[in-house]
C-alpha positions as CSV (number, residue, x, y, z in Angstrom):
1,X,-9.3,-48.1,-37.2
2,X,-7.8,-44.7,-37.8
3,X,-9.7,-41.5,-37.4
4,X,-10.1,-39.0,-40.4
5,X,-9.0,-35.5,-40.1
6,X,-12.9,-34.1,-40.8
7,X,-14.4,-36.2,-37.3
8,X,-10.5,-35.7,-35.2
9,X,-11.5,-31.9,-35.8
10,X,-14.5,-32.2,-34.6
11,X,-14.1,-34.1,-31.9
12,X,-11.6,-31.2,-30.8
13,X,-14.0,-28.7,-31.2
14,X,-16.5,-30.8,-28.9
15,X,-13.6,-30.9,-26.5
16,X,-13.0,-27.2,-26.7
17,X,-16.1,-26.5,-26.3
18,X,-16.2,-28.1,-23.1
19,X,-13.1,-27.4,-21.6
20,X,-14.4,-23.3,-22.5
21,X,-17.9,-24.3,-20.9
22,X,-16.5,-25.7,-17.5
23,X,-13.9,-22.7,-16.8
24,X,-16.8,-20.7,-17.4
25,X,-18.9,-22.7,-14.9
26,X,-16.1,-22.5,-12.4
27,X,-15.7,-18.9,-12.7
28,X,-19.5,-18.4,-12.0
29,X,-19.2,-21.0,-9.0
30,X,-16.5,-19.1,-7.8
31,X,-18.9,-15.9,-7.8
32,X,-21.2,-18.0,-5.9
33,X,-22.9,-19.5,-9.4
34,X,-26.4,-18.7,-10.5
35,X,-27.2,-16.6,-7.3
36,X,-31.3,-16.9,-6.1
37,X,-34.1,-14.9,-7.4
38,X,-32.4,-14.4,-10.7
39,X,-29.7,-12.6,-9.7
40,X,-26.6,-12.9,-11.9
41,X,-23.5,-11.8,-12.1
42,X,-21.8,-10.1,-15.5
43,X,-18.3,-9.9,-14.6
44,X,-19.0,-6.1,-14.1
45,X,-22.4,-6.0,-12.2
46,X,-24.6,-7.7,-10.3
47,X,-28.2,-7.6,-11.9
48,X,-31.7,-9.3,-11.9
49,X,-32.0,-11.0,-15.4
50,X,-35.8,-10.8,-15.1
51,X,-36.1,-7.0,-14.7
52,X,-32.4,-5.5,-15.0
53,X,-32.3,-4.0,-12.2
54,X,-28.6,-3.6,-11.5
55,X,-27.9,-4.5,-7.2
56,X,-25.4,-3.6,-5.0
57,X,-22.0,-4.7,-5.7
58,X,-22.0,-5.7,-1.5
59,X,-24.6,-8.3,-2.1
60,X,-22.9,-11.8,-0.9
61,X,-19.7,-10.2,0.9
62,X,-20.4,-8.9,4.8
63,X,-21.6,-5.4,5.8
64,X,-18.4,-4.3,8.2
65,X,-19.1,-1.5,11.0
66,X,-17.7,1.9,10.0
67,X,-15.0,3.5,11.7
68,X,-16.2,4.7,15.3
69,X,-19.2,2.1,15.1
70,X,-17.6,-1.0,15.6
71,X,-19.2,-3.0,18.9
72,X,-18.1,-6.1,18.3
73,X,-15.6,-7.8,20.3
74,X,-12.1,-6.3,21.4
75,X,-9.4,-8.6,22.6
76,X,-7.1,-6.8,25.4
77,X,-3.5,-8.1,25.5
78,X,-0.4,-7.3,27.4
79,X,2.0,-4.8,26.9
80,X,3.9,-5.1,23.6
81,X,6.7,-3.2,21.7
82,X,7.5,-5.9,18.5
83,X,3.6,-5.4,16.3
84,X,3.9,-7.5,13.2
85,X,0.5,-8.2,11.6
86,X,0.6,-10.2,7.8
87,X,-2.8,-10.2,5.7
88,X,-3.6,-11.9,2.4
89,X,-7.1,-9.6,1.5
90,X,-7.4,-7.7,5.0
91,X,-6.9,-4.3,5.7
92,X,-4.9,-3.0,8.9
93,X,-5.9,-0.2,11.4
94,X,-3.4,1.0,13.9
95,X,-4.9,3.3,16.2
96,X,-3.6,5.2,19.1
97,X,-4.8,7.3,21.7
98,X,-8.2,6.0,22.0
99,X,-7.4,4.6,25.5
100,X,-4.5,3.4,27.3
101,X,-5.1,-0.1,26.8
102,X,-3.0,-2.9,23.9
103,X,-5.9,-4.5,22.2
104,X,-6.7,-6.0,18.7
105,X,-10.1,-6.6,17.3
106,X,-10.7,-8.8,13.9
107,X,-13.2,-7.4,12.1
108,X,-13.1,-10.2,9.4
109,X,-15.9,-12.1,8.0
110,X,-13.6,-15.7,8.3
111,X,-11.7,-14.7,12.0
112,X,-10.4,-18.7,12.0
113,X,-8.4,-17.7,9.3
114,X,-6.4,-16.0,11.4
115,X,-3.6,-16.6,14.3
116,X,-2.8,-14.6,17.0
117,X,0.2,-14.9,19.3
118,X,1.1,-12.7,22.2
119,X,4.1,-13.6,24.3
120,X,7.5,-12.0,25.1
121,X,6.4,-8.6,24.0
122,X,5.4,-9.1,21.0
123,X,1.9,-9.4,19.4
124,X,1.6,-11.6,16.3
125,X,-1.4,-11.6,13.9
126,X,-1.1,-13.6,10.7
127,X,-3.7,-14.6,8.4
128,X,-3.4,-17.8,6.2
129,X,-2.2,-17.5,2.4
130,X,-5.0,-17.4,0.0
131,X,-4.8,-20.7,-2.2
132,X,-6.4,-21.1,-5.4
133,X,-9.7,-23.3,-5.6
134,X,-13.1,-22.0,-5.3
135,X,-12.4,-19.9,-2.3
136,X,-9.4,-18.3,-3.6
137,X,-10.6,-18.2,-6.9
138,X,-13.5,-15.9,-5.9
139,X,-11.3,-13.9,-3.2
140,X,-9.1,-12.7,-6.5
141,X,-11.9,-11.9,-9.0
142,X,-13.7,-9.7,-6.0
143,X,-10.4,-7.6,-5.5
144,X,-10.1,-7.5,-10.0
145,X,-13.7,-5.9,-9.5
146,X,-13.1,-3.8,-7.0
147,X,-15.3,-5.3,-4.1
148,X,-14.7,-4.8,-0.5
149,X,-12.2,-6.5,0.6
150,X,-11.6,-9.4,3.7
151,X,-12.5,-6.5,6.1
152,X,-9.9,-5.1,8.8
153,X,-8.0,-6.3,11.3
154,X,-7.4,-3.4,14.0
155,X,-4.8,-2.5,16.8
156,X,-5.2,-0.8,19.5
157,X,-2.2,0.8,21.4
158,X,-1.9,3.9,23.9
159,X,-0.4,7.7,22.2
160,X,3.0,7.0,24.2
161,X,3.5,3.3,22.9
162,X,7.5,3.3,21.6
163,X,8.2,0.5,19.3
164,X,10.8,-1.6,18.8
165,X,9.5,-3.2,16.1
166,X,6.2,-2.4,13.2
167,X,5.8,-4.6,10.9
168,X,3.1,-4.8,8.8
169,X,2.4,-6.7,5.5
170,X,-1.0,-6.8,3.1
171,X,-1.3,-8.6,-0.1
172,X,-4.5,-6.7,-1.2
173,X,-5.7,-5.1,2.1
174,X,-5.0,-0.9,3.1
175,X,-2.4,-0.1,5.6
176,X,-3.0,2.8,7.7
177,X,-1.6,3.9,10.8
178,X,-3.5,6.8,12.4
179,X,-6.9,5.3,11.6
180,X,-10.6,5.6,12.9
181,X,-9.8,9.7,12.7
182,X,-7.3,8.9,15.9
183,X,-4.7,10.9,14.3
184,X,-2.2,11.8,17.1
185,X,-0.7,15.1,17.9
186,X,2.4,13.5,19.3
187,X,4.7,11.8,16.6
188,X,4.7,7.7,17.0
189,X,8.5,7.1,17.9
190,X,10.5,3.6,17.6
191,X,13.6,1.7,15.9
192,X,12.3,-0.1,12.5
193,X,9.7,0.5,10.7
194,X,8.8,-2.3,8.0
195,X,5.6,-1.6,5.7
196,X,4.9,-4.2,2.9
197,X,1.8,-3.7,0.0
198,X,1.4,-5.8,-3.1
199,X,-2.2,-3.9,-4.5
200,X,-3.7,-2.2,-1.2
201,X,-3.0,1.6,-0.1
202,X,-0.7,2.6,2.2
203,X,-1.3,5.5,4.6
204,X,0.9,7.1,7.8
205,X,-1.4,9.3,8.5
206,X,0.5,10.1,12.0
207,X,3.9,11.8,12.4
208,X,6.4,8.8,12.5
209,X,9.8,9.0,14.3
210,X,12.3,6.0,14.0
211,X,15.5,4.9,12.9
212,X,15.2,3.3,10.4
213,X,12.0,3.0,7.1
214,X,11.5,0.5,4.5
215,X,8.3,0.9,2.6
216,X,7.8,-1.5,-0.6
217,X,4.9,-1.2,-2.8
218,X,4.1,-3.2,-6.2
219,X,0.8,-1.3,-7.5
220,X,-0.9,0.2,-4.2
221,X,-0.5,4.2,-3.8
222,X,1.5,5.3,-1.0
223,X,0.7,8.5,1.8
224,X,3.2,10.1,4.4
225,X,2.5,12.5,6.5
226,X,5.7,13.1,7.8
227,X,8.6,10.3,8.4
228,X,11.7,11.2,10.2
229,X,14.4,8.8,11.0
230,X,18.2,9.2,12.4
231,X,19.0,6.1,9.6
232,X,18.1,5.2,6.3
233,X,14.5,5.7,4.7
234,X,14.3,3.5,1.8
235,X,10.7,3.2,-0.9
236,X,11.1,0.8,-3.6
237,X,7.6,0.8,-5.9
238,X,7.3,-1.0,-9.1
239,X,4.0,1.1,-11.0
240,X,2.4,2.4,-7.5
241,X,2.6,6.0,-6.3
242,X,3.7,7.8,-3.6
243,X,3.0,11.3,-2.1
244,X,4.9,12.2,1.2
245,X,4.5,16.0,2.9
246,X,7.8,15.3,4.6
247,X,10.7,12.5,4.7
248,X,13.6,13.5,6.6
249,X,13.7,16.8,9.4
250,X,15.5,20.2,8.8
251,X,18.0,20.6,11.3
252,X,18.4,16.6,12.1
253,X,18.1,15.2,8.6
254,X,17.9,11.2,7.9
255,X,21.2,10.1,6.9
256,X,19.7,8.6,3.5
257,X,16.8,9.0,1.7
258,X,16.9,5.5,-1.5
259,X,13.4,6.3,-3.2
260,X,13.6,3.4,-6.3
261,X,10.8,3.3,-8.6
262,X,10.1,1.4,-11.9
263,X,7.3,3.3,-14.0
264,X,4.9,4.8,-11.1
265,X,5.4,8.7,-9.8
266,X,6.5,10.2,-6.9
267,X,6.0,13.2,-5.1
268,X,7.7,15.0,-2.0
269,X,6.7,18.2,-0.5
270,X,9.8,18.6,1.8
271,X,13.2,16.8,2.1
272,X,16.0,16.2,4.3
273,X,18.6,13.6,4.4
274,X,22.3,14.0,4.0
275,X,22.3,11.5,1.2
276,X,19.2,10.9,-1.3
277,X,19.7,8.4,-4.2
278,X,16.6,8.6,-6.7
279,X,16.7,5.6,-9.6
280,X,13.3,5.5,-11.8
281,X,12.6,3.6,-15.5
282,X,9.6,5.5,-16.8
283,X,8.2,6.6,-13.6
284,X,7.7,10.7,-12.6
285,X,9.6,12.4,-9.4
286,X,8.8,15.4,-8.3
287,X,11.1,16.3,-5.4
288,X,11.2,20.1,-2.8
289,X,14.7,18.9,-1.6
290,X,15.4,21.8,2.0
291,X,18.9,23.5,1.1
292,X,19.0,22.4,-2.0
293,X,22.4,24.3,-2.5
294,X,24.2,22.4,0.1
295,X,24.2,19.3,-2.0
296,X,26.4,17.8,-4.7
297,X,24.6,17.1,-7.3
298,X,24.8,14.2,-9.8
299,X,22.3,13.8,-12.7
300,X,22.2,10.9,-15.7
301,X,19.3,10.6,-17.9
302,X,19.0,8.0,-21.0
303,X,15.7,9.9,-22.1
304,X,13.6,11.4,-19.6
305,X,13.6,15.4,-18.8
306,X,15.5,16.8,-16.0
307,X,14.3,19.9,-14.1
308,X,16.8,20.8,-11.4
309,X,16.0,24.3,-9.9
310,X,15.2,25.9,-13.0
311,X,17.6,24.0,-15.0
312,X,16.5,22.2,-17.9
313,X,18.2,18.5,-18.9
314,X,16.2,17.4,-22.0
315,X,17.2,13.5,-22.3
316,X,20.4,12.0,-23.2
317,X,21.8,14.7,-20.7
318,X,24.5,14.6,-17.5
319,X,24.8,16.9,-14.6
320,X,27.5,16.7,-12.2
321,X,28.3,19.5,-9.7
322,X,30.4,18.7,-6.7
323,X,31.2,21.0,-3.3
324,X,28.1,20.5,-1.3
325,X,28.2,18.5,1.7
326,X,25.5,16.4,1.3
327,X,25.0,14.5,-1.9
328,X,22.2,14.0,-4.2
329,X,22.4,11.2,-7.2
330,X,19.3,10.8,-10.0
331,X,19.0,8.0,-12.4
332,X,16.2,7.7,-15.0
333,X,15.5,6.1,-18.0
334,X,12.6,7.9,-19.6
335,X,11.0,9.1,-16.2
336,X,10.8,13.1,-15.6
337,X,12.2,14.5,-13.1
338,X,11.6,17.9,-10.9
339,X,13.8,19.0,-8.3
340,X,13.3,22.2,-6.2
341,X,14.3,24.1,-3.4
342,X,11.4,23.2,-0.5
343,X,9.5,26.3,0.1
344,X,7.0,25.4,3.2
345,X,8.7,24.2,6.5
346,X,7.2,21.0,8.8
347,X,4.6,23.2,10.4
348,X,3.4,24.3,6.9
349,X,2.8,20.5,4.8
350,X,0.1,20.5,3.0
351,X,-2.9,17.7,4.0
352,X,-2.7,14.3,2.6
353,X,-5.9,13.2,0.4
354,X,-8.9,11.7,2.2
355,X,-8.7,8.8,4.3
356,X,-9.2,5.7,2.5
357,X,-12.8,4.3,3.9
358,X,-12.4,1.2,6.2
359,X,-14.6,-0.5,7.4
């Protein structure tokens, strides 16, 4: 017996329907469903239905101890120079100077999510991947909100630790090194630094010193203090931003200085590097380069503006002056770009913004 059109259609409506009526379902399972007390959740607030009363946005995750509060449990280990610490929604705290002891505390609502390895001079800490189900479902739709996130995990090391090794890796967590206000007045020296950020923020809030710098960032904003290296400092970003007092040292300069970005901005107050190589699509770069004079300079731009120490490149236009010893190379699409002569010296850089607040 064959079906006419008129009761196929509606039997794909009634299908529809329900198919639109369970990923609804699922989403507000995710969220923890019809919560008690007649508390629901609009996919912007949580409110009482019966009175309207809009609630706290913290209502089903975990109140975390602020920084400089925290009394929960700290977990000494030996000695290490190799940190590598990879989150999926957790932020991470390196502080130093608070005592001369290597420790790590996980501040984390789920801590058997988590491994932890400390052997051969190295100290490990990796959370599982987020998968998608009603866990990871929920997980995602709290960061799209905004909520606080998978709480922190936090590292303790002494003000003279050296590395060898930092490398640390968030999904949606912060990243900050100099955290709990422990901001050091000695710079943090080692080899290779290795920072990694899909969505979370990214702050070096403490004087780094190292030999070489990779920072990569998809959408999470970006701070520096200041970042010297005797190598290569290299930030690829794809719509993040960054802001940086200093990259590079007058007098010892970083040997190159890659900043790669596809339609976020950039911002440097001071820097130094015998080579600097700046590519952007649509994205902004504003640039105080020390000595700008003592560079060659090389300039292409499809369609963005080019500022270059009071010169003006409207788009479409090429610069190309050689005799400096150092080298300087700018590519954009349709980004803007500013280049000065740095006025303020290291002692002078201005603040970064406010701490981002961790738990």
């Amino acid at each position: 017996m064959s079906v006419k059109p008129a009761t196929k259609t509606l039997w794909l409506l009634i299908l529809a329907a329900f198919l639109i009526g369970a990923g609804l379902a699922g989403i507000g399972f995710a969220f923890g469903g019809f919560l008690p007390n007649g508390i629901q959740y609009d996919g912007l607030r949580f409110y009482n239905w019966r009175t309207g009363e809009e609630l706290d946005a913290r209502l089903n995750v975990i109140e975390y101890q602020k920084p400089g509060t925290f009394d929960g449990e700290i977990y000494e280990v030996d000695a290490f120079d190799n940190l590598r610490v990879t989150t999926a929604n957790t932020s991470i705290d390196i502080v130093r100077g608070e005592s001369d002891r290597f420790a790590y505390a996980l501040i984390v609502d789920e801590p058997e999510t988590f491994e932890v390895k400390s052997e051969g001079g190295t100290l490990s800490i990796e959370q599982e991947p987020i998968h998608f189900g009603m866990r990871g479902t929920r997980l995602m739709m709290d960061a799209l909100n905004g909520f606080p996130q998978g709480g922190v995990v936090r590292v303790y090391v002494p003000e003279s630790w050296q590395f060898n090794e930092l490398a640390l890796e968030s999904a949606s967590g912060d990243i900050v090194v100099g955290g709990e206000g422990m901001v050091s007045n000695s710079p943090l020296m080692g080899k290779e630094l290795k920072i990694n950020s899909v969505s979370g923020a990214t702050q070096l809030r403490d004087s780094i010193r190292c030999a070489d710098a990779t920072i990569e960032s998809v959408s999470g904003g970006i701070e520096i203090f200041s970042l010297y290296t005797s190598g290569d400092i290299t930030i690829e970003m794809v719509s993040g931003w960054l802001s940086a007092a200093e990259l590079g040292e007058q007098g010892n300069p970083a040997n190159a200085v890659n900043l790669h970005v596809i339609s976020g901005t950039i911002t440097v107050e001071n820097i130094s590097a015998r080579e600097i190589n700046v590519n952007t699509v649509s994205g902004d770069v504003d640039l105080s380069v020390a000595d700008l004079a003592s560079y060659s300079k090389q300039v292409e731009s499809v369609s963005g503006n080019v500022n270059f120490d009071g010169m003006r490149m409207k788009g479409g236009a090429s610069f190309d002056a050689g005799g400096g010893a150092k080298e300087i190379s700018v590519t954009t699409i349709s980004g803007n770009v500013r280049i000065n002569t740095a006025e303020v010296g290291p002692d002078e850089a201005p603040e970064l913004l406010e701490t981002p607040e961790l738990p």
